[in-house]
C-alpha positions, 0 to 999 in steps of 0.5 A: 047833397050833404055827402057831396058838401061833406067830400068837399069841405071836410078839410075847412077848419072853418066847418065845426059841426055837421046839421042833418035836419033844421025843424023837420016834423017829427015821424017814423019815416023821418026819423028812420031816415035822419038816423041812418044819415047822422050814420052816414054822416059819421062814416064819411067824416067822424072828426066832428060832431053832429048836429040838427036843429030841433023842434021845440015844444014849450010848457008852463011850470009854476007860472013859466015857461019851460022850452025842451027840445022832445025829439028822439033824434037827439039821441043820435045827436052829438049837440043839440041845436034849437032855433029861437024867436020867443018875442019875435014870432011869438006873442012874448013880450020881450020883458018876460024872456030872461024868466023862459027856462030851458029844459036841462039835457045831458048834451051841450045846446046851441041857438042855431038861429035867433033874431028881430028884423030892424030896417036900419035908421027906423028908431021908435024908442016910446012905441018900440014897434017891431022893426024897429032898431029899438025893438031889435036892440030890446030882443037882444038884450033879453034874449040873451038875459035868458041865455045866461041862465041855460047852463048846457048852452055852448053856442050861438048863431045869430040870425044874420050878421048882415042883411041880404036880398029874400025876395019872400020878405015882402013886408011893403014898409020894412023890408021891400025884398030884404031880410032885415034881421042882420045886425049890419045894414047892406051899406054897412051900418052897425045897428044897436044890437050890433053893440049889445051883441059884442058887449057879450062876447066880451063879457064871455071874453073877460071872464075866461 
């Protein structure tokens, strides 16, 4: 499948990076099979770098939480890419996010995915439930408190700009069929983290 998509799309200027895995266990076999398709992957298209979203594992040292990406496939790998949802899926809370370091590697690092869920027009700024915009607005802000601090990190991918249909979302209150973490709700509307997000790049943008 990823030979057909690479025969495809090798000539979209669009396409920057190549993913061969996204959080797959780690085991001889599978190891053995991702190293001869970066391999492949190569040899169809070596005009661009390689990449997959690792596993991360998290320990504490001097009282914090250190995140490191402990896979022997990033070997192989030309970037390293790493889905992150401390303080949505864990039981983090949000303030203690800017102090989480990462693990320093000799590659550039990208956030292939990071995000809260928000039901757009749901505000609970005193109780900042999760799904609320609140909440998702607090997430962003601290998370990317924690991304200014990671000195190989090159990029980022919120996950997702916009909501979309997922039928496995089947929360009975916020998201009734919808994944909910888009900083645009389906009609439209900008959330607040929509605005923390934009601030950033900004901020990137004014630096240069």
């Amino acid at each position: 499948m990823l030979a057909d998509n690479i025969r495809r799309d090798r000539n979209r200027a669009s396409i920057i990076l190549w993913s061969v895995a996204n959080e797959t266990p780690i085991t001889e076999a599978r190891n053995s099979f991702l190293y001869q398709l970066v391999d492949d992957v190569r040899a169809l298209d070596d005009s661009r770098l390689v990449t997959a979203a690792l596993l991360t594992d998290r320990k504490t040292v001097d009282g914090r939480p250190l995140m490191g990406l402990n896979d022997p496939l990033a070997d192989k790998l030309d970037v390293l890419s790493a889905n992150t949802y401390n303080g949505w899926y864990s039981d983090d809370a949000l303030d203690t996010l800017p102090d989480m370091a990462w693990k320093a590697t000799d590659k550039p690092l990208v956030f292939s995915e990071f995000g809260a869920d928000a039901l757009a027009g749901f505000s609970d700024p005193v109780l900042m439930r999760k799904f609320s915009e609140d909440f998702q607005k607090r997430y962003y802000e601290k998370t990317l408190a924690m991304a200014r601090k990671i000195p190989t990190l090159r990029g980022m991918s919120p996950w997702i700009l916009k909501d979309f249909r997922s039928p496995r979302r089947q929360h009975p209150v916020y998201q009734q069929g919808w994944n909910r973490k888009g900083l645009i709700s389906p009609t439209g509307r900008r959330k607040p983290a929509f605005f923390v997000l934009r601030g950033f790049y900004d901020e990137k943008a004014a630096s240069q």
